[in-house]
Each structure stands twice: as structure tokens, then as C-alpha cells.
C-alpha positions in Angstrom: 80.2 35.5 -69.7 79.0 34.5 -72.6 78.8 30.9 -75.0 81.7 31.6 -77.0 84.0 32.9 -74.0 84.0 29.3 -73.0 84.5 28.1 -76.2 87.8 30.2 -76.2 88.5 30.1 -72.2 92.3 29.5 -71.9 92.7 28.6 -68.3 90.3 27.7 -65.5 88.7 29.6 -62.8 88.3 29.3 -58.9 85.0 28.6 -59.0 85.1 26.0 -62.5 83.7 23.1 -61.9 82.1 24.9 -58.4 78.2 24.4 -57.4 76.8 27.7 -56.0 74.4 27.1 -53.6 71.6 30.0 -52.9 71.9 31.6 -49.7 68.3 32.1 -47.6 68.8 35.7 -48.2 69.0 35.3 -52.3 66.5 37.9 -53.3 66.9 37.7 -57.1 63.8 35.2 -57.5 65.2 33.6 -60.6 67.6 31.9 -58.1 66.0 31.6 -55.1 66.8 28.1 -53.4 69.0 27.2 -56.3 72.2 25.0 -57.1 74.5 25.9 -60.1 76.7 24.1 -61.7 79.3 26.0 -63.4 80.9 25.8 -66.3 83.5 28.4 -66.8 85.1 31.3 -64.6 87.8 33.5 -65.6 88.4 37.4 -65.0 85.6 37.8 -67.8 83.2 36.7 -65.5 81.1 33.3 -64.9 78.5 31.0 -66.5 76.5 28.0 -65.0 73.8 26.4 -65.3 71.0 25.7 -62.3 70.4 22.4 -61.8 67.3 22.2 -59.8 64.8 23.9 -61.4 62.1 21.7 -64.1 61.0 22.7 -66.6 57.1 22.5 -67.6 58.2 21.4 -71.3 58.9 17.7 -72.6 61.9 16.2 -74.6 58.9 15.8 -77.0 58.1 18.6 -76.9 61.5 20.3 -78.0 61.6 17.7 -81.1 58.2 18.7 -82.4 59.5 22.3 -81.7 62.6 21.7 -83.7 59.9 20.0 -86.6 62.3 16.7 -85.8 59.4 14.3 -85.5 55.6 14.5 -86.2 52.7 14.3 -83.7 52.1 10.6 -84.8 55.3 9.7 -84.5 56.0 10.9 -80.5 54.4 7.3 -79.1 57.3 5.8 -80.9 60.1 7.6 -79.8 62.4 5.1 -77.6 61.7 5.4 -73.5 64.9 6.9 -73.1 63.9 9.9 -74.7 60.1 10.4 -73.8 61.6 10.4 -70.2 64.5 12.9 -71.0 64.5 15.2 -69.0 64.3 19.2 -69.3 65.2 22.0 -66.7 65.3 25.7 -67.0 69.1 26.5 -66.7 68.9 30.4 -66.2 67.3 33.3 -67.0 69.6 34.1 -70.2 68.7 32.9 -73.8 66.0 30.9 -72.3 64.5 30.0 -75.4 67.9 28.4 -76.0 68.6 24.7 -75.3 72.0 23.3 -74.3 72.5 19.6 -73.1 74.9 19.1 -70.5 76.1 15.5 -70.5 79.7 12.8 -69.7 82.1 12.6 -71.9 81.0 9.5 -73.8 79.7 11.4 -76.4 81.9 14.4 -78.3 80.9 16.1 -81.5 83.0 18.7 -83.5 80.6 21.1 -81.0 80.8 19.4 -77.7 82.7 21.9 -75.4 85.0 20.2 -72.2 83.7 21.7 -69.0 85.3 19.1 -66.6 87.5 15.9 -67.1 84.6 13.7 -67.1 81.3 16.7 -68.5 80.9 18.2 -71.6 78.3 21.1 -72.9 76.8 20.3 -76.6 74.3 22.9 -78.0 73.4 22.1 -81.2 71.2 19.8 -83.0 73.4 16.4 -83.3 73.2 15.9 -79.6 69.2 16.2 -79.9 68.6 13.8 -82.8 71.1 11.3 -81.2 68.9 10.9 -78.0 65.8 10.8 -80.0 66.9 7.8 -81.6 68.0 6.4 -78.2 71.8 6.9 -78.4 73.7 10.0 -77.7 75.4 10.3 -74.0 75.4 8.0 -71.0 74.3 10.6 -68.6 72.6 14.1 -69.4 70.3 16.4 -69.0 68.5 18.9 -71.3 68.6 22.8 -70.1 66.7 26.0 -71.5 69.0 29.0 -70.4 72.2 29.5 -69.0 73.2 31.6 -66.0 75.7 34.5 -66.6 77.7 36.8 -64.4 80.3 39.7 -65.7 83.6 40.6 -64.3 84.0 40.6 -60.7 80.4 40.0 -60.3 80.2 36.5 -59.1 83.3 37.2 -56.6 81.0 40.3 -55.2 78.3 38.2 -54.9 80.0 35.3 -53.2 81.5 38.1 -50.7 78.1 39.5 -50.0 76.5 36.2 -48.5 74.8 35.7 -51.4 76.3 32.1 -52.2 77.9 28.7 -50.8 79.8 27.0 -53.3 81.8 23.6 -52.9 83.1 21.0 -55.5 80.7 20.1 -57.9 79.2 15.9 -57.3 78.5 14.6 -61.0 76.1 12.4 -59.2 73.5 15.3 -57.7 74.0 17.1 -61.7 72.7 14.5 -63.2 70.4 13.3 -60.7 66.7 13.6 -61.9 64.7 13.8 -58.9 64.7 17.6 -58.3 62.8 18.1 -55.6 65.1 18.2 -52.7 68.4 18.3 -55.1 69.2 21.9 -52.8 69.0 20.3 -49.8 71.6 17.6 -50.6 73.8 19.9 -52.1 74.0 21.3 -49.0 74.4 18.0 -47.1 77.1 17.5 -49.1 78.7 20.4 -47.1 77.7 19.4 -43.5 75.0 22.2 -43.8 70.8 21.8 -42.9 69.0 24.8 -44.4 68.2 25.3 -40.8 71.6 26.2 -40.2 71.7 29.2 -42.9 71.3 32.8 -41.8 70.0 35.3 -44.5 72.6 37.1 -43.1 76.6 37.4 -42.8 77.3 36.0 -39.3 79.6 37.9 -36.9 82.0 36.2 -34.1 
């Protein structure tokens, strides 16, 4: 599923507003040990974004990038922004930013995902938190996760992925580290408890 399918999405799917949770047995290394968020489901397929996985560049970074500020001017940017923080949301359009934030902040662009998220990918959303206003809660991510039809449902099927409702808390949450592990606890579940494979009474 692509950007502009949930731009046009007419209904919701099972698994909107769903984290997917890698299974032990994930062997796809691009989401080994990951959570995803996602966004939109419908027969046409999925997108999501993982939520647990930094990202080596900087909110400074992506402004010098986007020639939005100049070197000099980066150790005046407001804390808020220096500090925002970046993750690598999937393997497609990586080089492709997309800020996932509440619902405080709508442009002509911002796309509903939830009652209470919205998904902004264009440049407004950027220069607002560089000036220190823009969304309550957010988080910058390069890439978006993608499945086709009947791909996520097959994968789900084959052990592949958990998936329970989706806490805004643990999306926005910065500290990454063990952000898997309590999406999981969420559930009742230790990865101790997981079996790389489909368990048989």
C-alpha cells in the first residue's frame, strides 16, 4: 500500500490502528525485533511505520539537508528541535521523511490515521518544529513499511507477527531501547515466552 491509498482509504481495516509485533522467528532483517505502528489496512494491502528503530541522522541534520537553516545557525535552533527525534520507519522510500504526530496540529496535508494521530509529510510540519512550534507529540521517520494484498493477513497466519491495539504512549515514547519488550508487556507476553515457531496443542 502505498502514500496516496491512505490518502484516498474509504473505510478502515482490521489491523488500523494495530502494532505488529515481530515474532522470534522474523527472518526478514529489516524487521527483526520490531514494533509497527500502522496506519492504514484495507483489501489493497497495509502500511506502517516501525517504531523502534533510530536512526543515526539528527533533526539538524534533515534541516541542513532540506538547505532550511545554515551550519551557523544550528546552535540556535530551540531545544525542542535539536532533541527531535528521528527513526528509520521502513525499508520503502527511505530517503523519504514523514512525521507522525497528535492531532494538535493539521495542515491542508496532514492525513487522519486515528482519532487522536495524524501523518504530515511535507515541509510545513518541518519548519514548524524548527521554530519550536508544530505538534504536541511526534516523532520524525525516514521510510514507511508496506505490504500488498493479502500479504500482511499471510504473514500474520504464518507466525510471523503479534499484533494488539496500538498505545499512543509507547509511539511516541523516545527511549527506544526496550520499546519491543513493552509492547509486548502490554500483551501479558516476556520474549521468553515466544517460540520461533507455530505452537501445537
Amino acid at each position: 500500500m502505498s502514500l496516496a491509498t491512505l490518502k484516498n482509504r474509504r473505510e478502515r481495516g482490521f489491523f488500523d490502528g494495530q502494532f505488529l509485533i515481530a515474532m522470534p522467528g522474523m527472518e526478514d532483517r529489516n524487521f527483526a525485533r520490531t514494533v509497527i505502528y500502522i496506519c492504514a489496512h484495507s483489501d489493497a494491502g497495509a502500511m506502517g511505520f516501525v517504531i523502534n528503530r533510530p536512526q543515526s541522522l539528527t533533526f539538524t541534520d534533515v534541516l541542513l539537508h532540506l538547505d532550511m537553516i545554515k551550519q551557523e545557525d544550528s546552535i540556535v535552533l530551540p531545544k525542542d528541535a535539536r532533541e527531535f527525534p528521528i527513526q528509520t520507519g521502513g525499508p520503502v522510500e527511505s530517503g523519504r521523511g514523514f512525521v507522525l504526530h497528535s492531532d494538535d496540529y493539521v495542515s491542508d496535508s496532514s492525513i487522519p490515521v486515528s482519532d487522536d494521530i495524524c501523518l504530515t509529510a511535507t515541509l510545513d510540519i518541518v519548519r514548524a518544529i524548527s521554530k519550536g512550534g508544530g505538534p504536541k507529540r511526534a516523532t520524525m521517520l525516514l521510510g514507511y513499511s508496506s505490504w500488498g494484498a493479502g500479504q500482511l493477513e499471510n504473514e500474520v497466519a504464518s507466525n510471523g507477527w503479534l499484533n494488539c491495539a496500538a498505545n499512543e504512549e509507547l509511539i511516541f515514547d523516545r527511549c527506544l531501547d526496550d520499546k519491543y519488550e513493552r509492547a509486548l508487556a502490554s500483551m501479558g507476553i516476556t520474549p521468553a515466552m515466544l517460540s520461533a515457531e507455530a505452537g501445537h496443542a
